[in-house]
C-alpha positions as CSV (number, residue, x, y, z in Angstrom):
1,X,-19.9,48.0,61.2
2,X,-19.8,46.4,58.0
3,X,-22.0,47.3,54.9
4,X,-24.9,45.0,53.8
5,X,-26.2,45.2,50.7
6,X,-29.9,44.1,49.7
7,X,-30.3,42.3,47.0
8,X,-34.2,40.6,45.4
9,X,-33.7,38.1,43.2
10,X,-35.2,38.1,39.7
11,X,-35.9,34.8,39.8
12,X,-37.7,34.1,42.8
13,X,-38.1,37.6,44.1
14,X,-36.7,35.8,47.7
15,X,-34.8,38.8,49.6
16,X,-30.8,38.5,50.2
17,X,-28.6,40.2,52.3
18,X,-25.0,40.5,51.5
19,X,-22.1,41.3,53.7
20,X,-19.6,43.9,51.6
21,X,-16.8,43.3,53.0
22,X,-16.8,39.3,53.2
23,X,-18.5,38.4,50.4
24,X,-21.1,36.5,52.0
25,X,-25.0,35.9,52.6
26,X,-25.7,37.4,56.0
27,X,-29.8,36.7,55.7
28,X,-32.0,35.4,53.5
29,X,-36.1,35.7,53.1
30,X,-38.0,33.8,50.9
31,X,-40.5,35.7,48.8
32,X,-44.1,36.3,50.0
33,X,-46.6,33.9,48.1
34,X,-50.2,35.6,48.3
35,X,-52.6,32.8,48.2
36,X,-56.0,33.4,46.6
37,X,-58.9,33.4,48.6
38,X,-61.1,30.5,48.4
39,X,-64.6,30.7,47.1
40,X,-66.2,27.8,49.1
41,X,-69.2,28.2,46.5
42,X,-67.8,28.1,43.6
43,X,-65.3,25.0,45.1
44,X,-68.5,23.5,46.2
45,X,-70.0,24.2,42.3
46,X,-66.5,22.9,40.5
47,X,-67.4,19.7,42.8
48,X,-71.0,18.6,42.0
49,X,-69.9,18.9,38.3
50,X,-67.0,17.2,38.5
51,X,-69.5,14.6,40.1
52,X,-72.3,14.9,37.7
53,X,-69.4,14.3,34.9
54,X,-68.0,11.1,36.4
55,X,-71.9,9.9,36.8
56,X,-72.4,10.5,33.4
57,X,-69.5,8.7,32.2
58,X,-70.2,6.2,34.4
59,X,-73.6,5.7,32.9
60,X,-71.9,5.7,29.2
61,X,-69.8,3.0,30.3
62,X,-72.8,0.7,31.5
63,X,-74.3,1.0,28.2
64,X,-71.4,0.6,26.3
65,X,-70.9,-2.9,28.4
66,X,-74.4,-4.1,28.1
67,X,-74.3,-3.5,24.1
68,X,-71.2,-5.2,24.2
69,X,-73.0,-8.3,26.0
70,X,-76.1,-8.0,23.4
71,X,-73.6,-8.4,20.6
72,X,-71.8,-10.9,21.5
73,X,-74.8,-12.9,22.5
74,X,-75.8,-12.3,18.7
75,X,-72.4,-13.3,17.4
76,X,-72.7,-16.6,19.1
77,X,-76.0,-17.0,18.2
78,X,-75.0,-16.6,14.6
79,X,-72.2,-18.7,15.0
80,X,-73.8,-21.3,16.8
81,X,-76.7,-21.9,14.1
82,X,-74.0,-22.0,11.1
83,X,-72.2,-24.6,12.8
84,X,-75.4,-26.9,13.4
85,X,-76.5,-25.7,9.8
86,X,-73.3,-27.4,8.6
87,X,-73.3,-30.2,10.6
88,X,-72.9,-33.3,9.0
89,X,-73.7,-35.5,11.4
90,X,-71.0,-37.5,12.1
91,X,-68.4,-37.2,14.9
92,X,-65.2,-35.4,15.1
93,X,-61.9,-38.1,15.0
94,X,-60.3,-37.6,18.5
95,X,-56.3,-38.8,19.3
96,X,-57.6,-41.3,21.4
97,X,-59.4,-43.0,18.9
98,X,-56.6,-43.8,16.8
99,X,-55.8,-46.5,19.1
């Protein structure tokens, strides 16, 4: 009967089994990953203020878009009474009337 020799690896702390005499991997086993347990309340907390986040930037973007609309509703306004402020009354030459 051969020798095996047991070997952990440093790296992923899997298990390995050598044969001596061969030089070869007789059995491998991956290293035990302990999960964490779950705290469904604390989950359930994370989640309504992720929620309460998103609403809220939600809400910051609806104002932003509606102060956005206001001032460019001003803008035109203000653009709109300088041009008929500088109107001069006549009308503007078009390429078809240089026939």
């Amino acid at each position: 009967m051969t020798e095996k020799l047991s070997i952990t690896c440093p790296h992923c702390s899997s298990l390995i089994k050598v044969d001596r005499e061969a030089g070869v991997v007789v059995d491998h086993q991956p290293p035990v990953q302990h999960r964490d347990k779950v705290d469904f309340d604390a989950r359930l907390q994370q989640l309504e203020n992720e929620k309460a986040r998103s609403a809220d930037k939600m809400a910051e973007a609806m104002r932003r878009e509606q102060s956005k609309d206001r001032l460019m509703e001003d803008r035109f306004r203000e653009l709109l009474d300088d041009a008929k402020k500088n109107d001069d009354g006549k009308r503007p030459l078009k390429d078809i009337d240089l026939d």
